[in-house]
C-alpha positions as CSV (number, residue, x, y, z in Angstrom):
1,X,-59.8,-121.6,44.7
2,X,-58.7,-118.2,45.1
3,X,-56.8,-117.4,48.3
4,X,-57.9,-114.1,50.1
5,X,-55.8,-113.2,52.6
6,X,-56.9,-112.9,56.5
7,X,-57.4,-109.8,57.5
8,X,-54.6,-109.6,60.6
9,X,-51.9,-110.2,58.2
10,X,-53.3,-107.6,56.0
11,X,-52.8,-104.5,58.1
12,X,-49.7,-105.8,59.4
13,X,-48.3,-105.6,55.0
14,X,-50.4,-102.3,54.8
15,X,-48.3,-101.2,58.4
16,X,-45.2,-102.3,56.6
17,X,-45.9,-100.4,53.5
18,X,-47.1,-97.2,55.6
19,X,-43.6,-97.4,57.1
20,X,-41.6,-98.3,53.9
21,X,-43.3,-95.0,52.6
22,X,-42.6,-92.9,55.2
23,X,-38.9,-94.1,55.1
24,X,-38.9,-93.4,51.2
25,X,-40.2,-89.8,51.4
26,X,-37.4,-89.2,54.5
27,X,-35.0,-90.4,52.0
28,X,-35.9,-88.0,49.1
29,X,-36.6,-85.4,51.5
30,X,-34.5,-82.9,49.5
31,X,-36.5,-83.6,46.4
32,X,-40.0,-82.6,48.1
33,X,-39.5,-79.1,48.2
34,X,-38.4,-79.0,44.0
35,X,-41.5,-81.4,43.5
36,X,-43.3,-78.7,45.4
37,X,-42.2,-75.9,43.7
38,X,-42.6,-77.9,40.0
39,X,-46.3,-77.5,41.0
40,X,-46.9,-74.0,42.2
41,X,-45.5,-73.3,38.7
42,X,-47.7,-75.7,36.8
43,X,-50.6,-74.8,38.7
44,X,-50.1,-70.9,38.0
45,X,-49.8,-71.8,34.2
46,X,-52.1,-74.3,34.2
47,X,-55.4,-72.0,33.5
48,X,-53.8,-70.4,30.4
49,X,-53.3,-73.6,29.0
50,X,-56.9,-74.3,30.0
51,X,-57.7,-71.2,28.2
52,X,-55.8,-71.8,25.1
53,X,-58.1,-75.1,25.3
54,X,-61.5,-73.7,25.6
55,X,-60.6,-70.8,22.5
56,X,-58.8,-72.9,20.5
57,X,-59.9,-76.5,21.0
58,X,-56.9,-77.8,21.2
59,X,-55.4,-80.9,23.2
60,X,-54.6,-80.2,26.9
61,X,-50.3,-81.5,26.2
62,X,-50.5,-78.8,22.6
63,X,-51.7,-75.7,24.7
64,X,-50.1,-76.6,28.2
65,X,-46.2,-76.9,25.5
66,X,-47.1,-73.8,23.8
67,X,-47.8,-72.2,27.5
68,X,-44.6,-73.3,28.9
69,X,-42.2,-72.5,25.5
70,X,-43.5,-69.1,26.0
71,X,-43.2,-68.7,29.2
72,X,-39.6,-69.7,29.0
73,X,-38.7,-67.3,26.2
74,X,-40.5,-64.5,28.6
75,X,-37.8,-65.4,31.1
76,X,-34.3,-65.6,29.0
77,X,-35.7,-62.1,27.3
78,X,-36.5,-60.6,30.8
79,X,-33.0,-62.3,32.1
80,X,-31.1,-61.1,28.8
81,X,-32.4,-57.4,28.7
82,X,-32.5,-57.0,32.5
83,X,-29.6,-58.6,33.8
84,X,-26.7,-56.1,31.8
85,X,-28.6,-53.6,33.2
86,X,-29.0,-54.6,36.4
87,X,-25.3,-55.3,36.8
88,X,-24.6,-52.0,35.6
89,X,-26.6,-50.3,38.6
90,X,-24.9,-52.5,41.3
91,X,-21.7,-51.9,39.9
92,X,-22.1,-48.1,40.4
93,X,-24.3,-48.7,43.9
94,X,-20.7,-50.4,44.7
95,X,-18.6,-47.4,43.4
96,X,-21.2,-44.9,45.2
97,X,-20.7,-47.1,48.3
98,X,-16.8,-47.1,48.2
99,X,-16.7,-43.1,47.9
100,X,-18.7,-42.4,50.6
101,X,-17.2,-45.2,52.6
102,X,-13.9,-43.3,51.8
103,X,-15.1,-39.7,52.2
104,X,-16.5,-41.4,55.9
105,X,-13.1,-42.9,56.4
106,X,-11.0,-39.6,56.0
107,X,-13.6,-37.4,58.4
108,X,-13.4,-40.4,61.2
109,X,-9.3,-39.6,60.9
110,X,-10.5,-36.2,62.5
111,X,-11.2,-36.2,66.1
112,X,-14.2,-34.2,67.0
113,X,-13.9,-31.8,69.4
114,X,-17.3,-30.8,71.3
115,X,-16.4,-28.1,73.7
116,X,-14.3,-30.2,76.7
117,X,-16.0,-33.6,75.1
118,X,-13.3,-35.0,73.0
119,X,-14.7,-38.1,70.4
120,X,-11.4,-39.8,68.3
121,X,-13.3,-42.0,65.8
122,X,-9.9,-43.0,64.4
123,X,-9.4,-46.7,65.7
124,X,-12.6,-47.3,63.3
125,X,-10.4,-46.5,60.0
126,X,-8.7,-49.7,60.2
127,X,-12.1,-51.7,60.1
128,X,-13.6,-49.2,57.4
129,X,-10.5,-49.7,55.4
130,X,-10.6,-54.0,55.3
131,X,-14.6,-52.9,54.6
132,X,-13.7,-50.7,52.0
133,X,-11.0,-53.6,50.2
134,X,-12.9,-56.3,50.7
135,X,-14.0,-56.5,47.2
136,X,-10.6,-56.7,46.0
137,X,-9.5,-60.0,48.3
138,X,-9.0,-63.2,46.0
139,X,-11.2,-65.8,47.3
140,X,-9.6,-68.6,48.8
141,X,-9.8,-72.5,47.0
142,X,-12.0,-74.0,49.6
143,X,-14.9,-70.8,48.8
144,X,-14.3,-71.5,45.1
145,X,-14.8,-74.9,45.6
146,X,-18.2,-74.3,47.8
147,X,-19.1,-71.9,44.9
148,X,-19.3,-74.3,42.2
149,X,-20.9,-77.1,44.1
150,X,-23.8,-74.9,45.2
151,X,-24.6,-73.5,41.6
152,X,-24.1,-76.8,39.7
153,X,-26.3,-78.1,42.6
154,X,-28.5,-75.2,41.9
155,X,-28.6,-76.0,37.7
156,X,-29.4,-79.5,38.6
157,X,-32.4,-78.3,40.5
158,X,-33.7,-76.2,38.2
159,X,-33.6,-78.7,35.3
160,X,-35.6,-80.8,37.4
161,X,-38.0,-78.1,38.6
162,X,-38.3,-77.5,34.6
163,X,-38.8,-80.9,33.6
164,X,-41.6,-81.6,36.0
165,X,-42.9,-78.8,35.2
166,X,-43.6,-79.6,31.7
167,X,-44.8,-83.4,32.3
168,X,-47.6,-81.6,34.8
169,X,-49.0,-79.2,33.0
170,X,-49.1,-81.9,30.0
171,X,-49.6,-85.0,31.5
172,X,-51.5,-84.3,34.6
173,X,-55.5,-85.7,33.1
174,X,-53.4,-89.3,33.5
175,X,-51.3,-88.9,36.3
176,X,-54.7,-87.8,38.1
177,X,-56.6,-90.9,36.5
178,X,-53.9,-93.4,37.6
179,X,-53.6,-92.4,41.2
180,X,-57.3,-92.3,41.6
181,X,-57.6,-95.6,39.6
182,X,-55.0,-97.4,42.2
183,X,-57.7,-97.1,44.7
184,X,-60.4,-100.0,45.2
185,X,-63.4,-98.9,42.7
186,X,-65.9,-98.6,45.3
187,X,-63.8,-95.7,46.8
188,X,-63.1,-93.9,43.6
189,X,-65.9,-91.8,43.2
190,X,-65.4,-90.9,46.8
191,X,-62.0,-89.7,45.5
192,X,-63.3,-87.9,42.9
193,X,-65.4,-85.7,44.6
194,X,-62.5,-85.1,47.2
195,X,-60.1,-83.9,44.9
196,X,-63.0,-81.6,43.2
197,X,-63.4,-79.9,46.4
198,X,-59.4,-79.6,47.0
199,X,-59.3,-78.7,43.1
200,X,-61.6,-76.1,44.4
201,X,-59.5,-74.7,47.3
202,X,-57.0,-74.1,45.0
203,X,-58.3,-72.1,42.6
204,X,-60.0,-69.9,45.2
205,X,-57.2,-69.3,46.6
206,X,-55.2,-68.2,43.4
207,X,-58.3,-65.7,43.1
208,X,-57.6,-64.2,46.3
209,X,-54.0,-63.8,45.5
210,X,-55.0,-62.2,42.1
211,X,-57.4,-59.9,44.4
212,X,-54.8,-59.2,47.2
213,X,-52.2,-58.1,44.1
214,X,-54.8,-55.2,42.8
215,X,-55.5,-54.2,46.0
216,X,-51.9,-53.8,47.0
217,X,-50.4,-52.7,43.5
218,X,-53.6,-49.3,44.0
219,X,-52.3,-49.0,47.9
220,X,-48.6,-48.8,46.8
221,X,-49.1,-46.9,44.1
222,X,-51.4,-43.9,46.1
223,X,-49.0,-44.2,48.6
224,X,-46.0,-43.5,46.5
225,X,-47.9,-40.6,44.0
226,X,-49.0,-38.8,47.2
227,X,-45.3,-38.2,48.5
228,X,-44.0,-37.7,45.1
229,X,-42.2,-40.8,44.3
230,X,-41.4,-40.8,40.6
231,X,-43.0,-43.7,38.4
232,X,-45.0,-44.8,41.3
233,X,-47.8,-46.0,39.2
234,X,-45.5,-48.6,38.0
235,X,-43.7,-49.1,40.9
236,X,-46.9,-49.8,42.8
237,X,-48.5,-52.4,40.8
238,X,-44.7,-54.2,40.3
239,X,-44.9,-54.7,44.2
240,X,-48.1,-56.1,43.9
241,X,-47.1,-58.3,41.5
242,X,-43.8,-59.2,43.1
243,X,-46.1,-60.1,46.0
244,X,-46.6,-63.5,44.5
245,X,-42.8,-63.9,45.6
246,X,-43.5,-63.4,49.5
247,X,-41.6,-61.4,51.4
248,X,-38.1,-61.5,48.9
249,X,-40.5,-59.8,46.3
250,X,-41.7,-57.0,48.0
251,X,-38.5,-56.0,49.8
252,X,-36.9,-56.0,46.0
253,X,-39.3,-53.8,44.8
254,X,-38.9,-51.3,48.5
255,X,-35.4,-51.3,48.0
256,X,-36.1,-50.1,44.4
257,X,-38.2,-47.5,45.5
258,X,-36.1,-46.0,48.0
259,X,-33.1,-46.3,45.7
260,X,-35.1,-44.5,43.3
261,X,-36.1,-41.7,45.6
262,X,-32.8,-40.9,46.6
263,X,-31.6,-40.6,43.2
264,X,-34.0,-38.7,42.0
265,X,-35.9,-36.9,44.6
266,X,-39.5,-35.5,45.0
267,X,-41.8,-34.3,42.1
268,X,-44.4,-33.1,45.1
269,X,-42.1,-32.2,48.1
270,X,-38.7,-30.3,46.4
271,X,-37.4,-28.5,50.2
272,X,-37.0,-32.5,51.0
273,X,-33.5,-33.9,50.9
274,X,-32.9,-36.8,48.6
275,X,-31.5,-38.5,51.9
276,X,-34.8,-37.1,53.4
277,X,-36.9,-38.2,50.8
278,X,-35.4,-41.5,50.9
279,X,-36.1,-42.2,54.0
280,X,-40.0,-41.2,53.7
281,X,-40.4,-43.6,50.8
282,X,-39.0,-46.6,52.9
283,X,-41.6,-45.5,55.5
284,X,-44.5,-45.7,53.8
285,X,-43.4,-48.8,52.2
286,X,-43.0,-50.8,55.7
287,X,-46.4,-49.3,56.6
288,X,-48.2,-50.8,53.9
289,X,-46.3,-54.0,54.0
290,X,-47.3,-54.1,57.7
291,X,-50.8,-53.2,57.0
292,X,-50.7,-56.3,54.7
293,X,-49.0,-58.8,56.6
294,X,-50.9,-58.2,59.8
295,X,-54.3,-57.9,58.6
296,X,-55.0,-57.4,54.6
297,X,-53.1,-61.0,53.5
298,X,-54.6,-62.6,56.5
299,X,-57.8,-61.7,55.9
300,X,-58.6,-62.0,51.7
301,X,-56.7,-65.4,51.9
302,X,-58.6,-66.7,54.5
303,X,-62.2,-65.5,53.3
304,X,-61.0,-67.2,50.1
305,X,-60.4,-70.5,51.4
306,X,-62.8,-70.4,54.5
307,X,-60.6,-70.4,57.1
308,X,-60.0,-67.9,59.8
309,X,-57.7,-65.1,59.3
310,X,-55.7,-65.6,62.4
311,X,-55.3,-68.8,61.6
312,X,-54.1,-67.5,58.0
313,X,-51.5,-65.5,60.1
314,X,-49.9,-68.0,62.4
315,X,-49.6,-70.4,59.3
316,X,-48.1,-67.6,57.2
317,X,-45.3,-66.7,60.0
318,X,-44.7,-70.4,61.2
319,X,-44.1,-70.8,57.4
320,X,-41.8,-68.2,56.8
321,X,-39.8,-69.6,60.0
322,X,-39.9,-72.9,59.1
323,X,-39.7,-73.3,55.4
324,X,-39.0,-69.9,54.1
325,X,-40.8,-68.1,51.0
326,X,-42.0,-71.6,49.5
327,X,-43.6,-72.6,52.9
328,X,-45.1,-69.2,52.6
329,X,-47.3,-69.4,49.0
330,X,-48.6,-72.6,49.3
331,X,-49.2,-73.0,53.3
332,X,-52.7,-71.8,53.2
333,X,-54.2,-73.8,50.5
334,X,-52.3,-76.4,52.0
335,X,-53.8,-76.1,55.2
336,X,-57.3,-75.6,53.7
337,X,-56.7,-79.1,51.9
338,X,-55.5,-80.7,55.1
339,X,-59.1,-79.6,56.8
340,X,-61.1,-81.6,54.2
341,X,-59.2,-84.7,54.0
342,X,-59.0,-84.7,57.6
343,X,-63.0,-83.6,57.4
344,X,-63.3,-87.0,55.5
345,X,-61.0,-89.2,57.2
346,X,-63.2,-88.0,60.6
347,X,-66.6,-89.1,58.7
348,X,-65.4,-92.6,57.2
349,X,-63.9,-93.6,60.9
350,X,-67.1,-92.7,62.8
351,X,-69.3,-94.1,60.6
352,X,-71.0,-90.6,59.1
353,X,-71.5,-90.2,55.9
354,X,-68.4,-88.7,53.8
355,X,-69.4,-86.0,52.3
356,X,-72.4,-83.3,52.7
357,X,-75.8,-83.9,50.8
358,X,-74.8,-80.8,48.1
359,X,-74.6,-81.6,44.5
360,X,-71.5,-80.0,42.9
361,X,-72.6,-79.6,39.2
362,X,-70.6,-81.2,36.9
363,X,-69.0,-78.3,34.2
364,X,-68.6,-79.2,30.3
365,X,-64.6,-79.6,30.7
366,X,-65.1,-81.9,33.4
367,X,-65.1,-85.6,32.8
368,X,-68.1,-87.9,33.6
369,X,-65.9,-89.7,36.3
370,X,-65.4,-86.5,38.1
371,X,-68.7,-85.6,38.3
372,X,-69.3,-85.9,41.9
373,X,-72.5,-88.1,42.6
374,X,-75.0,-87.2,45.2
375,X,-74.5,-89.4,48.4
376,X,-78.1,-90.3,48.2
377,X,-78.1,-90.6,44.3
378,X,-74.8,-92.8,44.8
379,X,-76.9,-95.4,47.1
380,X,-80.5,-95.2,44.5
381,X,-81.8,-92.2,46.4
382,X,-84.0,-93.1,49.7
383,X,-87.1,-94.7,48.5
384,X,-87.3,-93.8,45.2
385,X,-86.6,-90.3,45.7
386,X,-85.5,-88.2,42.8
387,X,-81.6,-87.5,43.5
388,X,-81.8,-83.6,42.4
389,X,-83.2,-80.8,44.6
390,X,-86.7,-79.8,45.1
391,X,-85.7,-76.7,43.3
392,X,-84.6,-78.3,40.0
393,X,-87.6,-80.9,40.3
394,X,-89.9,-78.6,39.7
């Protein structure tokens, strides 16, 4: 006879495990937020292996390896060709830097003189000059030391990041399946239809960011063409682009562009000073990236998800506060995920039904099991009732 246990001693081993999990994920804490970022990437690349799929018919693991090998020689060829370069310009930023920091040096040694007001800068050359050498000091041991840990630390990381990455975009139709299957069956197809409507959080939400990066690559780049900025077509949609990297993105690309306008100047306003100029770039950058963060970013990523834009807003800045630029790209969708499973758990604890009586249609790349069943076509329909909608029945 087959032994079933009571049901007391049953939540007291699912308590346990509840607590054994919790202490496990505290434990690994400092892998979460790899994990985390192993999926943004496989979930950005995942719908051009999806394409590659649909065009080619070819297996899910052949287009999601030929995705990612590509994507990894677009980065050591970006890395390779920009990096010299980019060395190059900081390098003479630092020589720039270092004359002017000189040139500032030898006019503080001056007093000024304004009528009976006498200002002696000259107790600043002594800081100006350990500013000016401080290039030149040999690091001690102990920062060598904290160097080398922190960058092999940061080469284990990004092995790992890579690794998972590749197993998810590969192996995800099974991980999904296996998770799913570890629930009792009864409850599966409840799962299902839950993860389709996170699923579809998701990619809503990487529409709105594709929308918000137009709309802000065209604002950038009027902005930039109207005061003269040179190449601010391209400099435009880069910082709509780079807005994918939140906040670190679009200050590279302003730093850029006022670096560029005080090297080269203004095709549209030639009386300006480089200095000037410089200056007026940087403006209407922070304008626009105001205009964004307060109300633009708020507003497309909540309509995308359904959620409120202030809403959007406080998440976005308690992110950024909390758990820096990651926190910040995948808080939303995260939050919009957290409303329906919460939305469920709510229904299954009072009683209600689970899910709404909508029928989500299943597509032709979706398997049978994900179809998600109407709740009355789930329990035979009410009375014999055709499961479908009066529209489609007749």
């Amino acid at each position: 006879m087959q032994r079933i246990w009571p049901a007391p001693f049953r939540y007291i081993v699912l308590a346990v495990l509840l607590v054994l999990l919790a202490a496990l994920i505290w434990y690994v804490r400092s892998l979460l937020r790899p994990l985390l970022a192993a999926g943004v990437i496989a979930y950005v690349l995942s719908p051009a292996a999806g394409f590659l799929m649909g065009r080619f018919q070819i297996s899910r693991r052949f287009a999601a390896t030929i995705v990612y090998v590509l994507t990894l020689a677009v980065l050591v060829l970006l890395i390779g060709t920009l990096a010299p370069v980019v060395l190059d310009q900081i390098q003479s930023i630092r020589t720039d830097l270092q004359s002017a920091l000189a040139e500032l040096q030898n006019l503080l040694a001056v007093p000024f003189q304004f009528g009976a007001f006498r200002l002696d800068l000259r107790l600043l050359a002594p800081a100006l000059a350990v500013l000016l050498n401080r290039g030149s000091i040999v690091p001690q041991p102990s920062q060598a030391l904290r160097f080398l840990e922190m960058t092999s630390r940061g080469v284990v990381w990004t092995v790992v990041v890579m690794v998972v990455v590749y197993y998810l975009m590969t192996e995800w139709d099974d991980l999904r399946r296996w998770i799913i299957g570890l629930a009792p069956p009864s409850e599966q197809s409840d799962l299902w239809r839950l993860y389709l409507q996170i699923r579809q959080v998701w990619v809503q939400y990487l529409r709105g960011q594709l929308r918000l990066i137009l709309i802000l690559g065209v604002l950038y780049s009027i902005g930039w063409e109207i005061i003269g900025l040179p190449g601010a077509l391209a400099l435009g949609f880069l910082a709509g682009l780079l807005n994918l990297i939140p906040e670190l993105g679009p200050a590279a690309i302003g730093f850029l562009a006022t670096l560029i306008a005080y090297l080269e100047g203004s095709h549209v306003l030639p009386w300006m000073p480089n200095i000037g100029f410089a200056a007026l770039t940087l403006g209407v950058y922070l304008l626009i990236n105001t205009f964004k963060s307060v109300w633009l970013q708020p507003r497309i990523l909540g309509r995308s998800v359904l959620l409120h834009e202030g809403l959007v807003f406080v998440a976005i800045v308690g992110a950024l506060v909390l758990n820096g630029i990651l926190g910040v790209l995948v808080v939303v969708p995260l939050l919009a995920s957290a409303i329906i499973v919460g939305k469920y758990l709510r229904r299954r604890l009072l009683g209600l039904p689970p899910f709404d009586e909508d029928i989500i249609e299943p597509s032709a790349s979706t398997p049978a099991a994900e179809a998600a069943v109407p709740l009355e076509a789930a329990a035979g329909g009410p009375e014999g009732a055709s499961p479908l909608p009066k529209k489609k029945q007749e």
